[in-house]
C-alpha positions as CSV (number, residue, x, y, z in Angstrom):
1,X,-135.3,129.6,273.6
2,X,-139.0,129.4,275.3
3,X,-139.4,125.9,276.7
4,X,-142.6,125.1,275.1
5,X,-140.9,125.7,271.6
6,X,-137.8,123.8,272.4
7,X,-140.4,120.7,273.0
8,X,-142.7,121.2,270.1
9,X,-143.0,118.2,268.0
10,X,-141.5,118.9,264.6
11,X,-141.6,116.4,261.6
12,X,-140.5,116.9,258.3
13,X,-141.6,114.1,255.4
14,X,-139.0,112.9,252.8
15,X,-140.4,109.2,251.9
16,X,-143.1,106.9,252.2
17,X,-141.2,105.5,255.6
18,X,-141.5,109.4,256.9
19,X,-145.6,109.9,255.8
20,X,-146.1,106.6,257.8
21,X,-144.8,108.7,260.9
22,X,-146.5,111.3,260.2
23,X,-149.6,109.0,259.7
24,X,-149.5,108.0,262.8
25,X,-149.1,111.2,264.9
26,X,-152.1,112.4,262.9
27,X,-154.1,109.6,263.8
28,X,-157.5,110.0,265.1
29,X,-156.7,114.2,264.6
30,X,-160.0,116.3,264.1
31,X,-160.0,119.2,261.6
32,X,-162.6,121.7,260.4
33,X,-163.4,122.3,257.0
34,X,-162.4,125.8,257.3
35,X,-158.9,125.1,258.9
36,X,-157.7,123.6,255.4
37,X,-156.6,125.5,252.4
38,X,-155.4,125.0,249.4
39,X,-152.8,127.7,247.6
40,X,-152.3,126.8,244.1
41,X,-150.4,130.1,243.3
42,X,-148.0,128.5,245.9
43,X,-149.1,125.1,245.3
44,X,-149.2,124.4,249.2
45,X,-152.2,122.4,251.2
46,X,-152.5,123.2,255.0
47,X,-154.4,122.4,257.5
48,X,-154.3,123.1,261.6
49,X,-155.0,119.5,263.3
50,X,-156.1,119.1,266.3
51,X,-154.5,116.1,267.6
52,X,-154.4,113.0,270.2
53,X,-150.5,113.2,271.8
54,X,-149.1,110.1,270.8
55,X,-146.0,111.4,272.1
56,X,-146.8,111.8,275.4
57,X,-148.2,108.1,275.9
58,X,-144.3,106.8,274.3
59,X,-143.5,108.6,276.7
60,X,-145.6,107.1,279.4
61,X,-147.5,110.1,280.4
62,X,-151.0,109.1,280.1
63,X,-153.7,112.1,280.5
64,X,-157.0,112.0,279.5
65,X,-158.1,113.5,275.9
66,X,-154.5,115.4,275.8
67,X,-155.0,116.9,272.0
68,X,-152.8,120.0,270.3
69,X,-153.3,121.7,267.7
70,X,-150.5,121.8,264.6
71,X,-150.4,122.3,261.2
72,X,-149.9,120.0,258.4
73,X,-147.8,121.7,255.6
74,X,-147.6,119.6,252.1
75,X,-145.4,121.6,249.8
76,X,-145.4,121.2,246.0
77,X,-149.1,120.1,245.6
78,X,-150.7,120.3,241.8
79,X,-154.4,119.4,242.5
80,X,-156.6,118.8,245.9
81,X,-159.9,117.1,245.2
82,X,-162.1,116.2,247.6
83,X,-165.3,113.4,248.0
84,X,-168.3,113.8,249.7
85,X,-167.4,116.7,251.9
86,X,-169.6,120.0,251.1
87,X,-167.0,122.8,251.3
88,X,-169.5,125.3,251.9
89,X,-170.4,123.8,255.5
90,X,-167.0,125.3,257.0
91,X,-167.8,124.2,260.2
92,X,-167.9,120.3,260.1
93,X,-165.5,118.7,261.9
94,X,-163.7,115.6,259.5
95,X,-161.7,112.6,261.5
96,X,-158.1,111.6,260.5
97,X,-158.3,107.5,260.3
98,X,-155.5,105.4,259.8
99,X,-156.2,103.2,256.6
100,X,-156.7,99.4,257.1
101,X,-153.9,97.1,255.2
């Protein structure tokens, strides 16, 4: 097996406990409009992320800016709406942010 797939970060969400994990590694991710789609003959939503490696810093390998990109799979989705982001500008760049409690 190639050593850089043997190390990918893989995740798989079952419950709320699992999205909160996968919350977090997402954290302060960037992705562009036109790096989502949603495939309602197949009712899946993804999206390539390009994200901060919190991994790395649990880790305590610290380097500056280290982002990846990785796709976000959600399977079984009915509907995706959107709010205040114009679909037709495919290249803005949107921010993951972690919700305040």
């Amino acid at each position: 097996m190639n050593v850089n797939v043997k190390n990918n970060l893989r995740l798989i969400c079952k419950n709320k406990e699992d999205l909160e994990v996968i919350s977090a590694y997402s954290q302060d991710s960037l992705v562009s409009v036109k790096d989502m789609i949603f495939l309602k003959k197949n009712r899946l939503f993804l999206m390539i992320i390009n994200r901060f490696m919190w991994e790395d810093v649990e880790k305590g390998v610290f380097r500056k800016n280290k982002r990846i990109r990785c796709a976000l799979k959600f399977e079984e989705v009915l509907e995706v709406k959107s709010k205040g982001i114009n679909q037709k500008n495919k290249n803005r760049s949107l921010e993951f942010l972690e919700k305040a409690n």
